[in-house]
N, CA and C of each residue as an Amber inpcrd file, in Angstrom:
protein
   477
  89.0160000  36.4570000 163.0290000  90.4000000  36.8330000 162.7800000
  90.8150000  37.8470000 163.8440000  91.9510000  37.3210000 164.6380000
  92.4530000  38.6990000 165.4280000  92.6660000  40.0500000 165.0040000
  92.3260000  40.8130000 165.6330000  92.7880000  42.3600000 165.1550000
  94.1700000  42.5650000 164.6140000  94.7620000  42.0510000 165.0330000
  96.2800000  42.4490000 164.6170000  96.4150000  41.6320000 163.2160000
  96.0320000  40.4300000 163.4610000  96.3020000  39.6620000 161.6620000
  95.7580000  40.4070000 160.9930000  94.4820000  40.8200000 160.9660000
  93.7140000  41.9470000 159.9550000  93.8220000  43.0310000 159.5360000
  94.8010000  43.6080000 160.5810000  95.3900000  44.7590000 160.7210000
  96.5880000  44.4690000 159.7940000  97.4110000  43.7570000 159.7480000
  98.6650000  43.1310000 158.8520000  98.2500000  43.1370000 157.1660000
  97.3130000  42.0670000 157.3440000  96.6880000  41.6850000 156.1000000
  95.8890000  42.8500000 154.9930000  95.6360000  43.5740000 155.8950000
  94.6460000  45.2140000 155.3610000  95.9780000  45.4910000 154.7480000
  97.1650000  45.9070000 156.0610000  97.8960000  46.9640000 155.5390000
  99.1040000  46.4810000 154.0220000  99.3820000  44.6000000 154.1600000
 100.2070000  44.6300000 153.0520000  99.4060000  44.6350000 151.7330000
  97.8000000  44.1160000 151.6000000  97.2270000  44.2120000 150.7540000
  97.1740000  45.4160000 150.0750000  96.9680000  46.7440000 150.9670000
  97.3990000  48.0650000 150.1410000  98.6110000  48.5690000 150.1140000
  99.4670000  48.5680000 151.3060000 100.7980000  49.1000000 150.9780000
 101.8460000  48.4060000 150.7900000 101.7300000  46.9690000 150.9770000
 103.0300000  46.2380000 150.3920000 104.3570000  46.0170000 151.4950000
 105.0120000  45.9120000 151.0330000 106.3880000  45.5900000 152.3690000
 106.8020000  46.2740000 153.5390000 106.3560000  47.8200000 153.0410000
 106.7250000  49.0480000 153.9100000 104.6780000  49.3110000 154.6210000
 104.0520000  48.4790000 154.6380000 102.4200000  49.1260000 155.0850000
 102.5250000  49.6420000 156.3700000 102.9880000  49.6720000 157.1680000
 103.0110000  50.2910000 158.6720000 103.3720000  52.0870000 158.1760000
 104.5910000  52.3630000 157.6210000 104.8820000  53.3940000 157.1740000
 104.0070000  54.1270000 156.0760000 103.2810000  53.0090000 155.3330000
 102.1920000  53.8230000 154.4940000 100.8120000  53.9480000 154.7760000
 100.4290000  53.1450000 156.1600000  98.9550000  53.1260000 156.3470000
  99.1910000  54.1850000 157.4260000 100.6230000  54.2920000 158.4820000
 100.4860000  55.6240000 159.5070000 100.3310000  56.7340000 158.4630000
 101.0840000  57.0940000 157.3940000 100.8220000  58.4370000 156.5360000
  99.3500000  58.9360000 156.2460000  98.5550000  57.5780000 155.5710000
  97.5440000  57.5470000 155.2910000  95.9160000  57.2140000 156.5760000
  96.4400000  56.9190000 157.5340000  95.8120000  57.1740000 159.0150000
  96.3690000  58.9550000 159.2420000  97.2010000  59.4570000 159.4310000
  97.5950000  60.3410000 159.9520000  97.8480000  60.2430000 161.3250000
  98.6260000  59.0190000 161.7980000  99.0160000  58.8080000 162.7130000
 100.8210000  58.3940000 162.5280000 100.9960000  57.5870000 163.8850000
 102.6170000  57.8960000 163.7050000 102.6800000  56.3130000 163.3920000
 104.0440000  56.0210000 162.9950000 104.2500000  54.6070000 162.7560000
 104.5340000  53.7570000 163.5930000 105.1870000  54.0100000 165.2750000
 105.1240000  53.5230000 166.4350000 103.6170000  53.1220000 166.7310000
 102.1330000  53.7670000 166.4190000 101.0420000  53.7790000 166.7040000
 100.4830000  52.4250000 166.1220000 101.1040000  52.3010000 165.0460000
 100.4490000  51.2530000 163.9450000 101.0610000  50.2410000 164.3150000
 102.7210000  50.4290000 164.7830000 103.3850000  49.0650000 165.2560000
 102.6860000  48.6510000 166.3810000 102.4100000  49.7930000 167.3760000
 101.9250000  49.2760000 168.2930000 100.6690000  48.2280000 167.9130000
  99.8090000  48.5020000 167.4540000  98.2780000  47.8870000 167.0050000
  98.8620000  46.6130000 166.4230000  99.8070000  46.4320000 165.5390000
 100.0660000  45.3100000 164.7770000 100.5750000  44.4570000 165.9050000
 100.9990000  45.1140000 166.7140000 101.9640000  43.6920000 167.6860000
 101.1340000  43.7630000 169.2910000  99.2610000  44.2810000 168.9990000
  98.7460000  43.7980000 169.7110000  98.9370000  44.6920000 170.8070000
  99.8140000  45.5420000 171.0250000  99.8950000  46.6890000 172.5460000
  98.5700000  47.8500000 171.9020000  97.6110000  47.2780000 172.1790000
  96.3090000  48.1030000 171.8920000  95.5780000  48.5180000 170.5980000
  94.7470000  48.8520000 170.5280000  93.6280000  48.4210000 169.0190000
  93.5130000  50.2470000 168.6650000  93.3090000  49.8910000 167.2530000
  92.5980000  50.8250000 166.5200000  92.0270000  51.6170000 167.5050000
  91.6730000  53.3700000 167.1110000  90.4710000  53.4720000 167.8620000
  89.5070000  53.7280000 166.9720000  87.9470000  53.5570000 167.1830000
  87.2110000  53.8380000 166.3890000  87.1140000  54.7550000 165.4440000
  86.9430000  54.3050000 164.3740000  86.9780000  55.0220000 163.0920000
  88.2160000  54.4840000 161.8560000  89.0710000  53.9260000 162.3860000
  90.0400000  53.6400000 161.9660000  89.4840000  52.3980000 160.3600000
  89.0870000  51.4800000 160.8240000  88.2590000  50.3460000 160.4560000
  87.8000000  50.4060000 159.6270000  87.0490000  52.1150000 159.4710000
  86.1830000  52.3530000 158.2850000  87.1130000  53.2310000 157.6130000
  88.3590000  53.9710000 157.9730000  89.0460000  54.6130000 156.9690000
  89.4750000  53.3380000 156.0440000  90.2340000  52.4580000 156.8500000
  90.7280000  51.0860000 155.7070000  89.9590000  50.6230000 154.8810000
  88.5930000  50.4670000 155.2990000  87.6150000  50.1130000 154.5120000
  87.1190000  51.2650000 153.1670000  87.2920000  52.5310000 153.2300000
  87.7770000  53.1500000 152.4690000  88.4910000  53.0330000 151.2960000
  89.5860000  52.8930000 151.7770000  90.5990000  53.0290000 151.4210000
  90.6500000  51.7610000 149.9180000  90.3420000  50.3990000 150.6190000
  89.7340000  49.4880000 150.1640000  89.1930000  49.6960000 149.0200000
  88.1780000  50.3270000 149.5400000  86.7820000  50.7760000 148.0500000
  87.5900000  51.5260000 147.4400000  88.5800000  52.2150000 147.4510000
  88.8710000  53.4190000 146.5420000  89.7740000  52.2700000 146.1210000
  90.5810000  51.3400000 146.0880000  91.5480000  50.0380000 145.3370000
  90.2910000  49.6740000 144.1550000  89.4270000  49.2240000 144.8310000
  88.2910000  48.5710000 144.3400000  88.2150000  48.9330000 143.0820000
  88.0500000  50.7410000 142.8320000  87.6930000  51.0900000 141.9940000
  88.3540000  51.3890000 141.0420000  89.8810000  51.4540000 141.6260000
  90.5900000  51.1940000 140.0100000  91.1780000  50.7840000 139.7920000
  91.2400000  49.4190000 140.2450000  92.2990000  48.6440000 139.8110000
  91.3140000  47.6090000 138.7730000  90.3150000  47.3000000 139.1830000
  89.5360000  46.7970000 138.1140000  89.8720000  47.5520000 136.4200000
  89.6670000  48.8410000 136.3550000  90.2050000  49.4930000 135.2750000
  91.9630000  49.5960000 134.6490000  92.9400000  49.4660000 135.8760000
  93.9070000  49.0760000 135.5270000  94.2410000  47.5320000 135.0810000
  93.7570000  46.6250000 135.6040000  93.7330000  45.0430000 134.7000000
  93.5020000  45.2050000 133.7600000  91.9270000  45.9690000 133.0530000
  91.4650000  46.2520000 131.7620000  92.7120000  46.7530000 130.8280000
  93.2460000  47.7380000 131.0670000  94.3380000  48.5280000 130.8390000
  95.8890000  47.7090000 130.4170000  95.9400000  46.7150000 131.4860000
  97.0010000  46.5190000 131.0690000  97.0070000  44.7340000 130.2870000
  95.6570000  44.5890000 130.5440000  95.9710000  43.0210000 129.8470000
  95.2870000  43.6100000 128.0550000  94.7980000  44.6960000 127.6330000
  94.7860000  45.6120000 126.6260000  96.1480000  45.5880000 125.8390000
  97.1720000  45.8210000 126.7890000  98.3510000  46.5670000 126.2850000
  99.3660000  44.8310000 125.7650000  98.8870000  44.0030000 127.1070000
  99.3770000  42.3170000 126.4940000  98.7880000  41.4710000 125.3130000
  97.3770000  42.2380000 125.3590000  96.6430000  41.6890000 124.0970000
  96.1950000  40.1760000 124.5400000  95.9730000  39.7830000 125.8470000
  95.7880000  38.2740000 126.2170000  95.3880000  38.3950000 127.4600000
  94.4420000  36.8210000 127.3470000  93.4250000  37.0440000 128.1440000
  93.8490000  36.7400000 129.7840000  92.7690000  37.3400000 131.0250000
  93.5750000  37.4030000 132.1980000  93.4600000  35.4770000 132.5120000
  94.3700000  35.2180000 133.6700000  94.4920000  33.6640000 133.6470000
  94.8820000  33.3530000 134.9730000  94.9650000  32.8110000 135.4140000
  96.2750000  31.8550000 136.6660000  96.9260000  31.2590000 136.3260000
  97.9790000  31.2130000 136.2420000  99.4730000  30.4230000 136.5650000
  99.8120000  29.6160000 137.8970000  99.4530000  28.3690000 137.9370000
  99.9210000  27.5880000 138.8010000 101.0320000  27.1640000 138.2700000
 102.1670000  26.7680000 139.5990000 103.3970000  25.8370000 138.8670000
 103.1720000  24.6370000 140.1080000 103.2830000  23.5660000 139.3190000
 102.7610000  22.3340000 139.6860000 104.1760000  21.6040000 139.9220000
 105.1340000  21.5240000 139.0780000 106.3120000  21.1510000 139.5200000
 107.6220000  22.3570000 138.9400000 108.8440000  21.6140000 139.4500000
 109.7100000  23.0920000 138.3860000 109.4350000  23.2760000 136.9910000
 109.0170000  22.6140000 136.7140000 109.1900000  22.4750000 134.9870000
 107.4340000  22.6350000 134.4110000 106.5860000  22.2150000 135.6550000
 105.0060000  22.4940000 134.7460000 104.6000000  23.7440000 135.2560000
 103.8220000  24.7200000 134.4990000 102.7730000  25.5880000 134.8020000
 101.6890000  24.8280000 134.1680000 100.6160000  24.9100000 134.8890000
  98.9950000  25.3530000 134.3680000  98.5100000  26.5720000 134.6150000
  97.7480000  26.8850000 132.9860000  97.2920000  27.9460000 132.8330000
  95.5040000  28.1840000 133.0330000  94.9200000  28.8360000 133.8270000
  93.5140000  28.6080000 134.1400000  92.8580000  29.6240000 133.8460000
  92.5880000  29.7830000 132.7650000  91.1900000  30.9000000 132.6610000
  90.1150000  30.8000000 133.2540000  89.7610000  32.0620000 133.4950000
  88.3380000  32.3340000 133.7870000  87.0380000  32.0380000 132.9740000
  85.4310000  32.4630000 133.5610000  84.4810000  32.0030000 133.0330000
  84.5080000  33.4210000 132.2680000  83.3370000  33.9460000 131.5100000
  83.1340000  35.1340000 130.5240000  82.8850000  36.0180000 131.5340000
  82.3130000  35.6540000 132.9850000  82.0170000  36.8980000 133.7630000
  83.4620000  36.9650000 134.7990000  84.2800000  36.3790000 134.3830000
  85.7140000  36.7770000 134.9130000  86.0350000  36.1190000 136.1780000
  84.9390000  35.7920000 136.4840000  85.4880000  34.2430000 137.9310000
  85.8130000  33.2330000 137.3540000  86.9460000  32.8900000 138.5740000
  88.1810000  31.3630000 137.7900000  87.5000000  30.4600000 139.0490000
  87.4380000  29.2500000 138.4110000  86.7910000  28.2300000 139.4700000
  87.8100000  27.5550000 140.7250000  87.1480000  26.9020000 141.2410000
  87.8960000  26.1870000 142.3910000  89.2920000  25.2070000 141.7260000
  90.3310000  24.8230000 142.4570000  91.2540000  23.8030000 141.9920000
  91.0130000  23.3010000 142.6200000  90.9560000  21.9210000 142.7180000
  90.6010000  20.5130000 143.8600000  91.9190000  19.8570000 143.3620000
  92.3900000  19.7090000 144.3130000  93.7270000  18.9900000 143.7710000
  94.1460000  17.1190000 144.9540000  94.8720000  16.2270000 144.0090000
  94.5880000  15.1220000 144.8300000  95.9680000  14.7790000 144.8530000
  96.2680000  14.2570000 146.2050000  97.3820000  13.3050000 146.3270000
  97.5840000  12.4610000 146.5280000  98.8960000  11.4970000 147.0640000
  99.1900000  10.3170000 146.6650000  98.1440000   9.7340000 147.3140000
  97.7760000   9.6240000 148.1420000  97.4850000   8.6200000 149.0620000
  95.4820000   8.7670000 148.5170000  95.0610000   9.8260000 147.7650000
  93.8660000   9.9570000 147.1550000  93.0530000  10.5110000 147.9780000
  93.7270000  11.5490000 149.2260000  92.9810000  12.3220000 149.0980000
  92.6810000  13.8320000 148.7650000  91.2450000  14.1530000 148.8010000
  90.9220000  15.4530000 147.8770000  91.4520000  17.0200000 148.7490000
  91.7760000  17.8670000 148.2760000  91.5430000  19.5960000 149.2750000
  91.5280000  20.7440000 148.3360000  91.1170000  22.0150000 148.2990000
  91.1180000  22.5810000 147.3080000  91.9760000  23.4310000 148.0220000
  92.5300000  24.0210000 147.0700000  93.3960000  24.8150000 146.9530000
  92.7610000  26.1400000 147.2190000  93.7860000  27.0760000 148.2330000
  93.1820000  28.2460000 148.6220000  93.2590000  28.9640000 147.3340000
  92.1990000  30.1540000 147.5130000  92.0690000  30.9170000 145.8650000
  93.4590000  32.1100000 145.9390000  94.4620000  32.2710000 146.7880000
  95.5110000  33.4760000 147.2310000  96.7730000  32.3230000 146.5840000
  96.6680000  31.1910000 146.8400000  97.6820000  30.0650000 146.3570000
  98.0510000  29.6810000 144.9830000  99.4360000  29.7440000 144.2520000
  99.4010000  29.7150000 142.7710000 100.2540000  28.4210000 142.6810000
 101.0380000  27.6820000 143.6670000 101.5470000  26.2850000 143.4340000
 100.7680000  25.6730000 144.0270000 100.9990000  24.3050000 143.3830000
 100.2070000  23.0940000 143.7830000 101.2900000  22.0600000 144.2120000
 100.8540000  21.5030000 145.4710000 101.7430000  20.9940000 146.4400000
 102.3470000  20.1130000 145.9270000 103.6280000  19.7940000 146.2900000
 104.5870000  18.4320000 145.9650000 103.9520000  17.1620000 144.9900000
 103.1480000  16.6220000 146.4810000 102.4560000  15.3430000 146.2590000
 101.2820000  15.4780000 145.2630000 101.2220000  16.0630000 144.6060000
  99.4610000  16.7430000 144.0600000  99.8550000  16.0110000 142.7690000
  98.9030000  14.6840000 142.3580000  99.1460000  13.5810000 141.2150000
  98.0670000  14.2580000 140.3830000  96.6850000  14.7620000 140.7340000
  96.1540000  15.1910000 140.0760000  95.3240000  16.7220000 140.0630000
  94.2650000  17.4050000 139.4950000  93.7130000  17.8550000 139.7940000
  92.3040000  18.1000000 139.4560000  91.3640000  18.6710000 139.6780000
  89.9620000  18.9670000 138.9950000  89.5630000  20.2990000 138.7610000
  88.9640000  21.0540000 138.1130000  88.5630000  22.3370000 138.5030000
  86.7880000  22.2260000 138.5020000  86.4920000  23.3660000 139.6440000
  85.0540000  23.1410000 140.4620000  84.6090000  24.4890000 139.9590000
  83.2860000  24.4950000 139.5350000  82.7790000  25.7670000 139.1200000
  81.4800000  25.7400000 139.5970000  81.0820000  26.2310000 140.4490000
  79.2360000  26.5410000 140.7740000  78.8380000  24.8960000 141.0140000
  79.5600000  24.0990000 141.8970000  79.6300000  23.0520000 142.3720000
  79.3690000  21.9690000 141.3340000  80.1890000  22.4240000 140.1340000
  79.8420000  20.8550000 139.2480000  81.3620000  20.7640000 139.2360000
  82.2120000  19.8030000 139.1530000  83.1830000  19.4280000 139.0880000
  83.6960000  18.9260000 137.3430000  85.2360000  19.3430000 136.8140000
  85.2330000  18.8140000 135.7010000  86.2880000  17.4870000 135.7590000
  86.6700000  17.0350000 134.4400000  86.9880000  15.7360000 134.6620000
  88.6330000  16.1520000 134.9330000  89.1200000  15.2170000 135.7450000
  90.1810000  15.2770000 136.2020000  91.6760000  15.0940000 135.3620000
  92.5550000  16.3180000 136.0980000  93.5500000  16.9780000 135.0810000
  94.7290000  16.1800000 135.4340000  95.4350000  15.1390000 134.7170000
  96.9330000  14.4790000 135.6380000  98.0880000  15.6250000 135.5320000
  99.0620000  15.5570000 136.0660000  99.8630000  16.8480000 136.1890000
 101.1640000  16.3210000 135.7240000 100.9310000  16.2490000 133.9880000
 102.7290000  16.2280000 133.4640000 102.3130000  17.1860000 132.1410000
 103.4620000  17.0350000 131.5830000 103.7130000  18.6510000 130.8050000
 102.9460000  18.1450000 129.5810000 102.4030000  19.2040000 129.0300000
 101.8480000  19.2450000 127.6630000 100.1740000  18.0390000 128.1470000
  99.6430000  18.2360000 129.3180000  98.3300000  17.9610000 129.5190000
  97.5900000  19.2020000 129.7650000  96.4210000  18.4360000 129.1260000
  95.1860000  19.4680000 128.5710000  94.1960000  19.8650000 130.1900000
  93.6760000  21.1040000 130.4820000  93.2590000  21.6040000 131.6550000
  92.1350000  21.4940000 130.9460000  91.3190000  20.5470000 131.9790000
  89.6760000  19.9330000 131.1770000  88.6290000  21.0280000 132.3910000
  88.1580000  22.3390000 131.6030000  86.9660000  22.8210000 132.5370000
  85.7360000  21.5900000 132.8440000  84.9950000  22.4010000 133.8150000
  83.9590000  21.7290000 134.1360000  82.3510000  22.3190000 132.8290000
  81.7180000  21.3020000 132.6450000  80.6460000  21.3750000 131.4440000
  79.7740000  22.4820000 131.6320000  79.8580000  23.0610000 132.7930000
  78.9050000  24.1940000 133.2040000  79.8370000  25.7600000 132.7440000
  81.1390000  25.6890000 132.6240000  81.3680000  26.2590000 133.0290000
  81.8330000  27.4660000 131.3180000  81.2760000  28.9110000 131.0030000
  81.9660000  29.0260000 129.8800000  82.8460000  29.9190000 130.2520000
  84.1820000  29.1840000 129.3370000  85.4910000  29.5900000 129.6440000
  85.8200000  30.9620000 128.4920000  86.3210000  31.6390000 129.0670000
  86.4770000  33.3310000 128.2600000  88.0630000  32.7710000 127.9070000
  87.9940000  33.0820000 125.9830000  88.8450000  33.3540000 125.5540000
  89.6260000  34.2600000 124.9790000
């Protein structure tokens, strides 16, 4: 990955729309410095890399406790929301240790791709789908409303 995409990707993952203005605060550098780096007129200098990475670990550590916190306060369990067309969502729970499996999703023409794990729609053409858990595959899901999301046999689903 180029420096600068990573540099992008670091900064909206923690600061969101404004990250140039919140990662210079939190660098203690200026925000011309960071534009510069993002648009490639010269790199980080060392050390930088491992403050983000930091920074990172300190997300790490509580946002895990804020999910706890707030799916507490919803009383329901955490999930994915894909919307498959305007009118369908699928809802995908996780296993008991809180990983949600792969989507393999198929189109017209039959063939297979999975769906990136950052991705919550499922493309146009997508007639069907599967979900993949620790490489066993379950039986395949057709995509109209009020169909049942069939896990894979390996897989136990947390309710």
């Amino acid at each position: 990955m180029i420096t600068a995409d990573l540099l992008a990707r670091v900064g909206y993952a923690l600061f969101g729309d404004r990250w140039k203005a919140d990662m210079a605060r939190a660098l203690q550098v200026s925000v011309d410095r960071v534009d510069d780096w993002s648009k490639r007129r010269g790199k980080p200098p060392q050390g930088v890399w491992l403050e983000l990475a930091e920074l990172i670990q300190d997300r790490e550590r509580v946002l895990p406790r804020l999910k706890l916190a707030v799916l507490d306060v919803e009383n329901q369990p955490l999930r994915r929301t894909y919307m498959a067309t305007v009118s369908l969502e699928v809802r995908v729970l996780p296993d008991v240790d809180g990983r949600f499996p792969k989507v393999k999703i198929l189109n017209a023409v039959g063939s297979w791709s999975i769906l990136p794990d950052d991705v919550r729609t499922l493309p146009a053409e997508t007639t069907a789908f599967a979900l993949e858990f620790d490489g066993q595959t379950g039986t395949l899901t057709e995509t109209y409303i009020g169909g049942a999301v069939h896990y894979p046999p390996n897989m136990k689903v947390a309710r």
